[in-house]
MIGUKE-883861 format. One record per residue (C-alpha): y, x, z; residue number from 0. Coordinates in steps of 0.25 Angstrom, whole numbers. Layout:
// MIGUKE-883861
- py,px,pz,k
- Y,X,Z,NUM $
...
***
This chain:
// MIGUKE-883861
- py,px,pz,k
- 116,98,296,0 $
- 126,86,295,1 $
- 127,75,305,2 $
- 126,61,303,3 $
- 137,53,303,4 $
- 142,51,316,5 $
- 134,60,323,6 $
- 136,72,328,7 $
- 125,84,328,8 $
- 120,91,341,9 $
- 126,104,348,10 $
- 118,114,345,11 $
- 105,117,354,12 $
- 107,133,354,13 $
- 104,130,370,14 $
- 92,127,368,15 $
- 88,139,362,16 $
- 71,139,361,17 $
- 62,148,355,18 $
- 48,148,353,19 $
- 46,157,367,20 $
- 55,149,375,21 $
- 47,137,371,22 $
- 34,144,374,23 $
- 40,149,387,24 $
- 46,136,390,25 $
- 32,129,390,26 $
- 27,139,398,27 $
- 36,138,409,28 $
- 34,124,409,29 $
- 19,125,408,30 $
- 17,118,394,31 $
- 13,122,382,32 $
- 16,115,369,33 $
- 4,104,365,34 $
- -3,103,351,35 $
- -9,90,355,36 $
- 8,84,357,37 $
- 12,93,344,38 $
- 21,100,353,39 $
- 27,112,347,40 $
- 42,113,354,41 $
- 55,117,344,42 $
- 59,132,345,43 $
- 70,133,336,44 $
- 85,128,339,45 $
- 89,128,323,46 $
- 78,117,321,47 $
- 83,111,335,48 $
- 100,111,330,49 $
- 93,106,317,50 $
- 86,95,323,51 $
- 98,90,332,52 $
- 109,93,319,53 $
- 99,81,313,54 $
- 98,72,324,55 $
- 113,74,328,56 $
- 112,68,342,57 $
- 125,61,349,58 $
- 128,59,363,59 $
- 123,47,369,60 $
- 113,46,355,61 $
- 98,40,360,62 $
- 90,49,356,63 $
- 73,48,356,64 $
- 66,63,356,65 $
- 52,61,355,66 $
- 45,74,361,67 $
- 54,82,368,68 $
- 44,93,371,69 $
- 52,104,377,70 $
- 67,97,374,71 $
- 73,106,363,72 $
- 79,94,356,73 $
- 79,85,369,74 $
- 89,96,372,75 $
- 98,95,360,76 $
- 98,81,359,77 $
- 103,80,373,78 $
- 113,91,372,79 $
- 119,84,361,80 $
- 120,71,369,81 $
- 108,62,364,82 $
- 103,52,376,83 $
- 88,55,374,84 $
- 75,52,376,85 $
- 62,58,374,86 $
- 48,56,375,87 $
- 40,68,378,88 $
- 24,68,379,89 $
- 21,80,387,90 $
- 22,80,402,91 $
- 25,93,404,92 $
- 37,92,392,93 $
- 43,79,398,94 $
- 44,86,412,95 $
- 50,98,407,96 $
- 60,88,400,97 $
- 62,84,412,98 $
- 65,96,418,99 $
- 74,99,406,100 $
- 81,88,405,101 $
- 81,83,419,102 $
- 97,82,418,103 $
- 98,72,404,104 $
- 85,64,410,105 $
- 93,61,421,106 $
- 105,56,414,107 $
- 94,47,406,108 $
- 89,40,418,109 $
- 103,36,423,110 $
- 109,33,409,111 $
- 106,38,392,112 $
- 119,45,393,113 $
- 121,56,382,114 $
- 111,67,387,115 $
- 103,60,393,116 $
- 86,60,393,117 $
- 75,50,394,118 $
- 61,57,394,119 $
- 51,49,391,120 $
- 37,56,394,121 $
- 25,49,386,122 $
- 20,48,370,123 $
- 32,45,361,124 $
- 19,35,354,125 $
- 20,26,367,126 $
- 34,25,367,127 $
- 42,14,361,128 $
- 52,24,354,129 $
- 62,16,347,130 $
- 62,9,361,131 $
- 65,22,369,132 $
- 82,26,364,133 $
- 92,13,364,134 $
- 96,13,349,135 $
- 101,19,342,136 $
- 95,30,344,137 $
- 85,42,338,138 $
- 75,51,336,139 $
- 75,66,338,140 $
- 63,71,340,141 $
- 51,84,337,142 $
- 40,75,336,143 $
- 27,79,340,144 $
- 20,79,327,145 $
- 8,71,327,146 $
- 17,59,332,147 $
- 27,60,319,148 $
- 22,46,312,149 $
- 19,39,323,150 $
- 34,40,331,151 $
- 39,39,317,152 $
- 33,25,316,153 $
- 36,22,330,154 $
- 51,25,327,155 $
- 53,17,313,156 $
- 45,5,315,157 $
- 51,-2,327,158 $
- 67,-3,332,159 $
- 72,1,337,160 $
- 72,12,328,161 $
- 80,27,329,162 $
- 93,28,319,163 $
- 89,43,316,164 $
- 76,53,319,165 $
- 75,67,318,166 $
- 63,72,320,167 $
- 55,84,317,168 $
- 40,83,314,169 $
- 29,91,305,170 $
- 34,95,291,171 $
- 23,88,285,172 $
- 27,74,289,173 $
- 42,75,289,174 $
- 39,76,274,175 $
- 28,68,274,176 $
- 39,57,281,177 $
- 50,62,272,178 $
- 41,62,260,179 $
- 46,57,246,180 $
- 39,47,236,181 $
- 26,55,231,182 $
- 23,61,245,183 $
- 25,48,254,184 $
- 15,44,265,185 $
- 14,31,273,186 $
- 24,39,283,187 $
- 34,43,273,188 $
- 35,27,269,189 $
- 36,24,284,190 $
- 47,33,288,191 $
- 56,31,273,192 $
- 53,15,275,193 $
- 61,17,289,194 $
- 70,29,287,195 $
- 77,39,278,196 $
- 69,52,283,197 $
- 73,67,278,198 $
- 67,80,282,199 $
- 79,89,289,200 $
- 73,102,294,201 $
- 60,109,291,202 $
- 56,116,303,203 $
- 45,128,304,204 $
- 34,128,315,205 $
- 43,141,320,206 $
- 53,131,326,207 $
- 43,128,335,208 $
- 34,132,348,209 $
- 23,133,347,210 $
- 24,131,332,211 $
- 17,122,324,212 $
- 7,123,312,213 $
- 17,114,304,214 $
- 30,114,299,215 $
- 40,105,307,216 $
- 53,97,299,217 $
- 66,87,304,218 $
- 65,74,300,219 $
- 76,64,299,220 $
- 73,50,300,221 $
- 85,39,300,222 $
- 78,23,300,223 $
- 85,15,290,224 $
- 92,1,295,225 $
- 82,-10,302,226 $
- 87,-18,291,227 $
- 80,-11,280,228 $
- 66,-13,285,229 $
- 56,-23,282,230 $
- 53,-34,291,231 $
- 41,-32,299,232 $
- 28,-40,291,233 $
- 33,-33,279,234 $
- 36,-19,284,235 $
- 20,-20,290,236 $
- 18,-23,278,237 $
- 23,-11,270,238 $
- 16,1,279,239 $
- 4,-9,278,240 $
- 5,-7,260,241 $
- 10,8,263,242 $
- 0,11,272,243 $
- -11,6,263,244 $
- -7,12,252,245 $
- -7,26,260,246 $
- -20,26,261,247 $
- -25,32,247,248 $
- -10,37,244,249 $
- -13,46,233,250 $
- -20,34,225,251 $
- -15,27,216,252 $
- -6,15,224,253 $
- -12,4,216,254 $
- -26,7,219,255 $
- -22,11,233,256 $
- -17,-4,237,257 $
- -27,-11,230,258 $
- -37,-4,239,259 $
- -30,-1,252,260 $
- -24,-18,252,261 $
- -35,-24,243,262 $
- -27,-30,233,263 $
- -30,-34,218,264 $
- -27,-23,211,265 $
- -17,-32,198,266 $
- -10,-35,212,267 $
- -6,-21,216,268 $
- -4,-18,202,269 $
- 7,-29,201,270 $
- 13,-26,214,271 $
- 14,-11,211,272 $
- 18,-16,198,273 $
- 29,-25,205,274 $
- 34,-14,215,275 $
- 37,-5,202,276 $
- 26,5,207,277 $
- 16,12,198,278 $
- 3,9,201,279 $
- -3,25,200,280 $
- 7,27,210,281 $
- 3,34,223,282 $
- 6,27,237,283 $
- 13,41,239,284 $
- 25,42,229,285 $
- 29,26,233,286 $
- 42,28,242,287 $
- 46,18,252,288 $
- 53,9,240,289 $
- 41,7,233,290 $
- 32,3,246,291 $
- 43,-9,249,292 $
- 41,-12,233,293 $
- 27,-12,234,294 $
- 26,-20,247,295 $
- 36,-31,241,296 $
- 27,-32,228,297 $
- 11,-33,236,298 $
- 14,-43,245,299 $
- 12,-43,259,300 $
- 2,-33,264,301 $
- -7,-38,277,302 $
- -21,-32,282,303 $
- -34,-37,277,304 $
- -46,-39,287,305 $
- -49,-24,286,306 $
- -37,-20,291,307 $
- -32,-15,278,308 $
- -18,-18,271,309 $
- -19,-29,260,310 $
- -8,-37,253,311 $
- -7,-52,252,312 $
- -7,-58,237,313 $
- 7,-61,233,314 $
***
């Protein structure tokens, strides 16, 4: 894999070699075990390891957020390559085995964020303020647990300051749901290519992990485009509020979907779509990121009525 300019990739992490019975006996001399509940199945494999530091191509001294550590593979690599990290790690009996492991690095983080160095912050990632937790600039390298993907991808777009570059590895099914082409968008792929170029860089089998899961795993690369591409604020709410809406019944026809979902005239939304260059059959699915800024532009402002619902103002 190649680099990015001016950045150099990590030494290799052949010491830490794991396999599925090291991480089984690992846990059990610690007296854990891995937790459903948490999504806590623990990378195996070095190759998707190398793979995954190759694509995140940490430097010394970069800031560095890991977002469940579990039993520091990648915490490992990213420090040996000189990263000042920290993490936040859920599990008690994980965080103190970190600290056990790392006691050296979380030493150095308490007296300076020298290269090498480790913050361990224990609690839920969802009550942290994450773009809040590095000095910028900074990123994101992380095996996410699963069922908080969308939720830590919104926490880490919407509000600077946000990571240059997040590499991330999450379930198959919503790395291309995220990474989804017009025809196959969802209300998450407009998030994420609103905020950021995204590409899939590995596909990884439940093998690569212990225990495994039922699901294939992939690497995401996210990389934020410039603050200065953004909307500003009223008009940004306003756009997930029209995207959001129009979700709802996306396999309909878009025209009959925003009449109902903002209780519009319907001859409006026909001259908005109209105006926007959209055909009105068109399903909120096959409308790229492009198209939803079109459409917004042409609508009007989009508020909520009494009932909670979006609507649009008359223009």
């Amino acid at each position: 894999m190649t680099p990015l300019p001016g950045r150099s990739t990590a030494g290799s992490s052949r010491t830490l070699r794991l396999d599925p019975s090291d991480v089984r006996r690992t846990l059990r001399e610690a007296g854990l075990r891995a937790r459903h509940s948490l999504s806590q199945n623990f990378l195996a494999d070095l190759d998707v390891l190398d793979a995954i530091l190759a694509e995140a191509a940490p430097i010394p001294g970069r800031a560095v957020l890991e977002i469940g550590p579990g039993l520091g593979i990648l915490t490992g690599g990213l420090l040996a390559a000189g990263a000042t990290v920290t993490a936040v790690e859920l599990d008690r009996g994980l965080a103190e085995r970190l600290r056990t492991r790392f006691a050296e690095p979380i030493a150095a983080a308490e007296q300076t964020d020298r290269p090498g160095s480790l913050r361990l912050i224990e609690g839920d990632a969802l009550d942290q303020p994450l773009t809040h937790l590095c000095p910028p600039p900074y990123d994101v390298v992380a095996n996410l647990p699963y069922h908080i993907t969308s939720p830590i991808l919104h926490r880490l777009l919407e509000a600077p300051p946000r990571p240059e570059r997040l590499v991330l590895m999450v379930q198959r099914e919503v790395a291309e749901r995220i990474a989804a082409p017009p025809g196959k968008m969802s209300y998450l792929s407009v998030f994420v290519q609103y905020h950021a170029r995204v590409r899939i860089a590995l596909r990884v089998p439940p093998a690569a992990f212990e225990p495994a899961p039922e699901v294939d795993s992939a690497v995401i690369v996210v990389e934020p485009f410039p603050n200065d591409d953004r909307l500003d604020p009223t008009t940004e709410e306003a756009l997930w509020r029209l995207v959001q809406a129009a979700f709802r019944e996306r396999r309909k026809m878009l025209h009959n979907v925003l009449v109902r979902q903002l209780a519009l005239p319907a001859e409006q939304v026909a001259a908005a779509l109209e105006s926007a260059g959209i055909a009105p059959d068109r399903r909120p699915q096959t409308l790229g990121v492009g198209e939803w800024l079109r459409l917004l532009e042409t609508i009007g402002p989009v508020g909520s009525d009494a009932r909670g619902r979006p609507s649009a103002s008359s223009r």
